[in-house]
N, CA, C and O atoms as a CHARMM CRD file, in Angstrom:
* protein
*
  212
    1    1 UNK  N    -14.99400  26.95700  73.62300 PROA 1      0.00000
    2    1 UNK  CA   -15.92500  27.92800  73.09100 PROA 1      0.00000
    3    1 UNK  C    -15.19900  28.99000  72.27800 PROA 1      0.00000
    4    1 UNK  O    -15.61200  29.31000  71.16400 PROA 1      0.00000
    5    2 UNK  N    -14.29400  29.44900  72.73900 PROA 2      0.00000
    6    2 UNK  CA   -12.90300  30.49600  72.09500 PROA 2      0.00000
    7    2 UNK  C    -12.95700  29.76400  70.69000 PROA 2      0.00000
    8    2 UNK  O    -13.53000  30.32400  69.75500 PROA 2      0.00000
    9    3 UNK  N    -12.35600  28.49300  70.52400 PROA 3      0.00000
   10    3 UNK  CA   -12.59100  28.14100  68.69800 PROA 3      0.00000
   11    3 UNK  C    -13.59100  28.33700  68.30900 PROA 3      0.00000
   12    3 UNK  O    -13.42600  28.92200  67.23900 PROA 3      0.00000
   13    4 UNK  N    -15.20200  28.14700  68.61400 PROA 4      0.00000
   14    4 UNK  CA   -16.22100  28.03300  68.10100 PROA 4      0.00000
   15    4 UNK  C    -16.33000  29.50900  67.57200 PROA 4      0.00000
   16    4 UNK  O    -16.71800  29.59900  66.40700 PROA 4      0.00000
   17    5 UNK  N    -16.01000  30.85800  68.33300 PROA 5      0.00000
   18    5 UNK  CA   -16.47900  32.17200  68.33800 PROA 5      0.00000
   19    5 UNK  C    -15.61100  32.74100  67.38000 PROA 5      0.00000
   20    5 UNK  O    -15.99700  33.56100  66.54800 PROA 5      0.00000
   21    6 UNK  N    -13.70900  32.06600  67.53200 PROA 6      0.00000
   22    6 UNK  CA   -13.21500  32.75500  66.29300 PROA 6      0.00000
   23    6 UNK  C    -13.59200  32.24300  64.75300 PROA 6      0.00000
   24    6 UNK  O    -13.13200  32.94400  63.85200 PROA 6      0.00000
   25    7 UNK  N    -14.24900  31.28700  64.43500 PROA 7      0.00000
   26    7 UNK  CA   -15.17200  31.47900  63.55700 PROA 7      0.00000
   27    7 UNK  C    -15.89300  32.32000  62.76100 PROA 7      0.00000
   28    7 UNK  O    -15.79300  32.31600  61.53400 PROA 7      0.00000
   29    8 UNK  N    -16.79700  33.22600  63.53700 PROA 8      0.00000
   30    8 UNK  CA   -17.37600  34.56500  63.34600 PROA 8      0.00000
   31    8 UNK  C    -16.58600  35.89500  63.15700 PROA 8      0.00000
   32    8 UNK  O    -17.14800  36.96000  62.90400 PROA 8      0.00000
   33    9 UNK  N    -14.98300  35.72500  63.32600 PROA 9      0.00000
   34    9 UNK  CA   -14.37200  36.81400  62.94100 PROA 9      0.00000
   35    9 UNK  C    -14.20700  37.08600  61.48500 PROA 9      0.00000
   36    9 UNK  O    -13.33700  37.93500  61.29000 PROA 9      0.00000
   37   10 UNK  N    -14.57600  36.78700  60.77600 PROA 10     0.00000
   38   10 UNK  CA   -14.36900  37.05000  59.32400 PROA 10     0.00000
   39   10 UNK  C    -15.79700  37.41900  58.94000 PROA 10     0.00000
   40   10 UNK  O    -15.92200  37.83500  57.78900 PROA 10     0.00000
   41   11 UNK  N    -16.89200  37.34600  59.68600 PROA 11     0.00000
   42   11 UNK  CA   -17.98700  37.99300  59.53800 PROA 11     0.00000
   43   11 UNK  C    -18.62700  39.26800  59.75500 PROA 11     0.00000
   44   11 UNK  O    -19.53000  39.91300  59.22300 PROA 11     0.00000
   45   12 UNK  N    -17.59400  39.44100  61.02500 PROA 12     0.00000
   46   12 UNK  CA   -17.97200  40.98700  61.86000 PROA 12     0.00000
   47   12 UNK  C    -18.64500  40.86000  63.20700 PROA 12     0.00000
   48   12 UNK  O    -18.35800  41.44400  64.25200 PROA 12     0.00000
   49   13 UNK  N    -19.57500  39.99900  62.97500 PROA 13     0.00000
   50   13 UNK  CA   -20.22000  39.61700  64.08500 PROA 13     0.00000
   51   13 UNK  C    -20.20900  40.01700  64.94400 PROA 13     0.00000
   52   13 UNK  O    -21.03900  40.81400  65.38100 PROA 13     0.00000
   53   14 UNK  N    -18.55900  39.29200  65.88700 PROA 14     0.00000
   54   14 UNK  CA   -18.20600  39.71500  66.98700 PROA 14     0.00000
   55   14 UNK  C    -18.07400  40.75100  66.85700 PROA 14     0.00000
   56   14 UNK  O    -17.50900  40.97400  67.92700 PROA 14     0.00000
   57   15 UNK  N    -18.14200  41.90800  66.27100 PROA 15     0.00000
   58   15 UNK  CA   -17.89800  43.68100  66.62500 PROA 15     0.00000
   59   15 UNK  C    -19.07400  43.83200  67.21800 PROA 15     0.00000
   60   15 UNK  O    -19.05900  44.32700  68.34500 PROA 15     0.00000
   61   16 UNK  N    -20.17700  43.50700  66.70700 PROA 16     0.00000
   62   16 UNK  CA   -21.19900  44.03100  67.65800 PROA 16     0.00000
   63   16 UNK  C    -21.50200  43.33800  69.17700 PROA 16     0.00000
   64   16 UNK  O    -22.63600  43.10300  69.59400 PROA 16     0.00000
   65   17 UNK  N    -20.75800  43.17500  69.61200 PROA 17     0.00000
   66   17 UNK  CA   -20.88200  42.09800  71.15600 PROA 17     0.00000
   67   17 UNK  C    -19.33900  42.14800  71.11000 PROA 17     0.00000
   68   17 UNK  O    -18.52500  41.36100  70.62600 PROA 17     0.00000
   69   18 UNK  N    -19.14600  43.69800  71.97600 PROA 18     0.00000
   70   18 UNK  CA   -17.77400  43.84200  72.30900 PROA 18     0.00000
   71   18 UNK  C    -17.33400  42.66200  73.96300 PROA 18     0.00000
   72   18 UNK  O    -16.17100  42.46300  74.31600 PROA 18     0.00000
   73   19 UNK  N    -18.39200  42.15400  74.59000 PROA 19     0.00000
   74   19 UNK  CA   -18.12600  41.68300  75.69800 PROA 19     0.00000
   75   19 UNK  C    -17.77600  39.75100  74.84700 PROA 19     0.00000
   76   19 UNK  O    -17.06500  39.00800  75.52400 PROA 19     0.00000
   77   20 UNK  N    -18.07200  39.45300  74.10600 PROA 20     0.00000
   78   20 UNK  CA   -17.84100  38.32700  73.38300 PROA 20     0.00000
   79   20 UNK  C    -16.64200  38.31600  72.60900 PROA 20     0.00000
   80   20 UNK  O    -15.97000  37.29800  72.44100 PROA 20     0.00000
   81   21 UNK  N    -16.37000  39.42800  72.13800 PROA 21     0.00000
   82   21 UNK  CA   -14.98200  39.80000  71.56800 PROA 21     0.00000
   83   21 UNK  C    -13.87100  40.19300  72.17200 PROA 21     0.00000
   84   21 UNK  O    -12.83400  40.29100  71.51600 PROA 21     0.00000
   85   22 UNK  N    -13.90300  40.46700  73.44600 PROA 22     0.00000
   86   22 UNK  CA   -12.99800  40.49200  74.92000 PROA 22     0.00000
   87   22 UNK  C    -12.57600  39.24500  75.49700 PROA 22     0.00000
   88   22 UNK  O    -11.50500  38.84400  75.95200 PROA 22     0.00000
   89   23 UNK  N    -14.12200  38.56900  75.30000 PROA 23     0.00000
   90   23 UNK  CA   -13.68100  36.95500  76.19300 PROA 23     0.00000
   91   23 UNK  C    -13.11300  36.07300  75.02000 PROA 23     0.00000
   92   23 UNK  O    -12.46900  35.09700  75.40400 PROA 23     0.00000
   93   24 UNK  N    -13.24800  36.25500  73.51000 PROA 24     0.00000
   94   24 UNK  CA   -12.17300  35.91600  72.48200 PROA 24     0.00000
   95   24 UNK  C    -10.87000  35.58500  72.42800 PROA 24     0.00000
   96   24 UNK  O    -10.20400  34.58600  72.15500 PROA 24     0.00000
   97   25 UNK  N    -10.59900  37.24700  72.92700 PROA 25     0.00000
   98   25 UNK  CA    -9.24800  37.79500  73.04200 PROA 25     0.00000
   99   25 UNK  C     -8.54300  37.09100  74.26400 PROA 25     0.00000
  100   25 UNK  O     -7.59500  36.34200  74.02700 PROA 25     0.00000
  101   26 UNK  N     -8.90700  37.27000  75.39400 PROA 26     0.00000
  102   26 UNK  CA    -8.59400  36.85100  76.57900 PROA 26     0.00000
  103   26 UNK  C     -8.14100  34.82900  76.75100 PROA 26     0.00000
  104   26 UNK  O     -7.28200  34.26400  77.42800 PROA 26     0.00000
  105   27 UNK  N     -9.29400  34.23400  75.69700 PROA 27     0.00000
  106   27 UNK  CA    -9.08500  33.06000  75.51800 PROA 27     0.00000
  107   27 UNK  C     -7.94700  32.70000  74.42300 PROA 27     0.00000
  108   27 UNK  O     -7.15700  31.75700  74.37700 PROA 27     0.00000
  109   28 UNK  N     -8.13500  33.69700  73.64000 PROA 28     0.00000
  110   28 UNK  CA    -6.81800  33.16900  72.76700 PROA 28     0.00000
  111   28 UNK  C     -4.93200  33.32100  73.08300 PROA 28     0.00000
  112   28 UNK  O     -3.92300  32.78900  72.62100 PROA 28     0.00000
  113   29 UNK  N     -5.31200  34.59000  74.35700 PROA 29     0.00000
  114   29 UNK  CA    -3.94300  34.95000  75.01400 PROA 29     0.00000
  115   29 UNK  C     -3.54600  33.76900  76.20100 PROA 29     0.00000
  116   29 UNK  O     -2.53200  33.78400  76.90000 PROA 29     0.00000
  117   30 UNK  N     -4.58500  32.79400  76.22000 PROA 30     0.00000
  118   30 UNK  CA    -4.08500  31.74300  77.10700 PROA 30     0.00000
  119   30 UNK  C     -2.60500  30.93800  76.56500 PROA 30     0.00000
  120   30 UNK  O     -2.12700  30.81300  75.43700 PROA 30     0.00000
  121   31 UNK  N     -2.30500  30.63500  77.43800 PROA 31     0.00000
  122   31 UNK  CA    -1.07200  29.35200  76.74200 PROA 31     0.00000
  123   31 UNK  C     -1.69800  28.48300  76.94800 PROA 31     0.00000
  124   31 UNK  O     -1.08000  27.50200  76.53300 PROA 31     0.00000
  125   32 UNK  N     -2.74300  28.15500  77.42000 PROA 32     0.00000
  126   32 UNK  CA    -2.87600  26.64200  77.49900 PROA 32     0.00000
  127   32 UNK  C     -3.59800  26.43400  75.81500 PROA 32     0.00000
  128   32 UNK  O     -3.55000  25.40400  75.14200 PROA 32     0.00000
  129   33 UNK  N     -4.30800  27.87700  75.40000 PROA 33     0.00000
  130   33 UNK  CA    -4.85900  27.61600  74.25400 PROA 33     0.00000
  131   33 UNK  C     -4.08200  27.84700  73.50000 PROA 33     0.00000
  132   33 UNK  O     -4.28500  27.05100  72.58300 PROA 33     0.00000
  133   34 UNK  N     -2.88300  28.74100  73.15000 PROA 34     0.00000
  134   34 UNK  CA    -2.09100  28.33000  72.33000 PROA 34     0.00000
  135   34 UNK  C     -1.12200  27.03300  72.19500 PROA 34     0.00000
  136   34 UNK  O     -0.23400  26.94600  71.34700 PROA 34     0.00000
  137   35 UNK  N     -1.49300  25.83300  73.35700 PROA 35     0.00000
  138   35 UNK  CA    -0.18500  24.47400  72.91600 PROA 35     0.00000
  139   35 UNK  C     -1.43200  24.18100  72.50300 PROA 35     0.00000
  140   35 UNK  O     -1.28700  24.09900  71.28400 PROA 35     0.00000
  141   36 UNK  N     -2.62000  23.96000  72.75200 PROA 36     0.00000
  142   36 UNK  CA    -3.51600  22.90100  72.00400 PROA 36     0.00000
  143   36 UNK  C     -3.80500  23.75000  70.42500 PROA 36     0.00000
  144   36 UNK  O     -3.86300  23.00000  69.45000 PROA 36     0.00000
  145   37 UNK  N     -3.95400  25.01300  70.20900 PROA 37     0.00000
  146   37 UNK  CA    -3.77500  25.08100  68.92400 PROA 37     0.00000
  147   37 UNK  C     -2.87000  24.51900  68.14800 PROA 37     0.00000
  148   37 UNK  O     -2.99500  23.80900  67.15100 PROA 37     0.00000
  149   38 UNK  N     -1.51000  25.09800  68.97800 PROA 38     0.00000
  150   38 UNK  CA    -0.86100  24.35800  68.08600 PROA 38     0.00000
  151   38 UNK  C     -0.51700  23.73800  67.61800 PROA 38     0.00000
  152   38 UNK  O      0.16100  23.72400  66.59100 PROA 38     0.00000
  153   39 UNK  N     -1.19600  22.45300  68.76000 PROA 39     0.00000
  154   39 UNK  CA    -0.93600  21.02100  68.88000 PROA 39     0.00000
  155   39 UNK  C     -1.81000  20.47500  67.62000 PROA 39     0.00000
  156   39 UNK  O     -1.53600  19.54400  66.86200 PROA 39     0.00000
  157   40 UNK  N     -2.99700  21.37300  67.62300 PROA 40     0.00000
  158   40 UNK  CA    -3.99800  20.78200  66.73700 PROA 40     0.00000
  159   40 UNK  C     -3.64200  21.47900  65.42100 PROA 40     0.00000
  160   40 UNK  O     -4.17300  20.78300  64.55600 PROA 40     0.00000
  161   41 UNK  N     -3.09800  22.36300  64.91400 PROA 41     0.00000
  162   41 UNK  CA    -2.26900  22.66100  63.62800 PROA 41     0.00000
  163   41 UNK  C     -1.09800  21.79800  62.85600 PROA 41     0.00000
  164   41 UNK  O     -0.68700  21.60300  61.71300 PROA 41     0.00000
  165   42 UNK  N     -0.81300  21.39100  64.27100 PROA 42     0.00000
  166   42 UNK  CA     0.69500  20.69000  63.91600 PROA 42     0.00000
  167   42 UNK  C      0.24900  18.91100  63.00900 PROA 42     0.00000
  168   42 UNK  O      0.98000  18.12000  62.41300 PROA 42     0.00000
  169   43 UNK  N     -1.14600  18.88600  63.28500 PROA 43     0.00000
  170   43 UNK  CA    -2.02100  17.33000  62.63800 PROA 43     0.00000
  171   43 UNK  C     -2.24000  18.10600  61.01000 PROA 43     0.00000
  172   43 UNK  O     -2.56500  17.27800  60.15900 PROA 43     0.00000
  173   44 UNK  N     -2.14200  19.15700  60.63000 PROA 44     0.00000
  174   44 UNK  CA    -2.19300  19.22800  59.38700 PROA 44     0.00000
  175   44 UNK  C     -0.64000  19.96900  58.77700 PROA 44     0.00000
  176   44 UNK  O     -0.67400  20.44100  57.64000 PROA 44     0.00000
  177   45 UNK  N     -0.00800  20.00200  59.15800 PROA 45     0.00000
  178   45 UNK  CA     1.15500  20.94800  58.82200 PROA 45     0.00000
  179   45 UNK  C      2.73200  19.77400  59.14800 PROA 45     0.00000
  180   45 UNK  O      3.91600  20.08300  59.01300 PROA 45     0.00000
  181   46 UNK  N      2.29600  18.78100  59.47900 PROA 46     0.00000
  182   46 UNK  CA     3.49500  18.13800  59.48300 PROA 46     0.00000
  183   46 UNK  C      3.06900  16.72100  58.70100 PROA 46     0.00000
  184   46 UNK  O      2.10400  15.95800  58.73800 PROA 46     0.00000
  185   47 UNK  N      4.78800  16.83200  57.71200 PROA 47     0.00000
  186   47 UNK  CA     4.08100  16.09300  56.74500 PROA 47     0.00000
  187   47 UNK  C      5.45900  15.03300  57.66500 PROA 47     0.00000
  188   47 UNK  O      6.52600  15.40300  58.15600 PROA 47     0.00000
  189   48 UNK  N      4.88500  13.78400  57.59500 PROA 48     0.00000
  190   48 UNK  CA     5.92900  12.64500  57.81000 PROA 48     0.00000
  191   48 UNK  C      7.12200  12.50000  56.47500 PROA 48     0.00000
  192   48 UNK  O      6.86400  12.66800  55.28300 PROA 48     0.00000
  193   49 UNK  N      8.47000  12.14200  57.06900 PROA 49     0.00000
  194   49 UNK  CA     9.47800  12.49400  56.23700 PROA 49     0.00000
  195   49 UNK  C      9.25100  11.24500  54.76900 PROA 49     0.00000
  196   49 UNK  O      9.44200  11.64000  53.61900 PROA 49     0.00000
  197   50 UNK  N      8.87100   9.90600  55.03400 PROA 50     0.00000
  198   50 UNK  CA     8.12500   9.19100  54.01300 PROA 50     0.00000
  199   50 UNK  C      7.40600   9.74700  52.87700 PROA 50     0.00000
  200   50 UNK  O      7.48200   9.54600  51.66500 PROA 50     0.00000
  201   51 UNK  N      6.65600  10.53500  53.63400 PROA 51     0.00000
  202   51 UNK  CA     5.53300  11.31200  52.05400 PROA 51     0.00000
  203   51 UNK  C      6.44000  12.09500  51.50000 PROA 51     0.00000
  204   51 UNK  O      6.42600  12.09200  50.26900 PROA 51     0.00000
  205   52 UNK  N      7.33400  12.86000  52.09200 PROA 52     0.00000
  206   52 UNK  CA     7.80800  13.70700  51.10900 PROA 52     0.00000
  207   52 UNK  C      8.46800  13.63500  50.11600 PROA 52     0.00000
  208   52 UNK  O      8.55500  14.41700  49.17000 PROA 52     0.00000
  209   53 UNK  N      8.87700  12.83600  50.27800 PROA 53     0.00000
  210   53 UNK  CA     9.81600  11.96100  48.80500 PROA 53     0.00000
  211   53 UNK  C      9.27300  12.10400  47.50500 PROA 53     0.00000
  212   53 UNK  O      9.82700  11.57100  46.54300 PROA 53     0.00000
């Protein structure tokens, strides 16, 4: 749900629903959600050494 909501940060949204913008925060300070971010970043940001040529 934490991905779905940071979505709406470039809208404002979440400012008005400070209790939605807490449980944001709180979800994004997880580690478990930062290896799967990054896990899921790392599918667009790593290029195999083949393509780069």
């Amino acid at each position: 749900m934490v991905t779905v909501l940071r979505r709406l940060n470039r809208s404002g949204l979440l400012n008005e629903y400070p209790n939605l913008s807490a449980y944001v925060a709180r979800g994004e300070a997880r580690p478990a959600f930062k290896r799967a971010f990054d896990a899921q970043l790392a599918v667009f940001t790593d290029i195999p050494q083949a393509v780069k040529r």
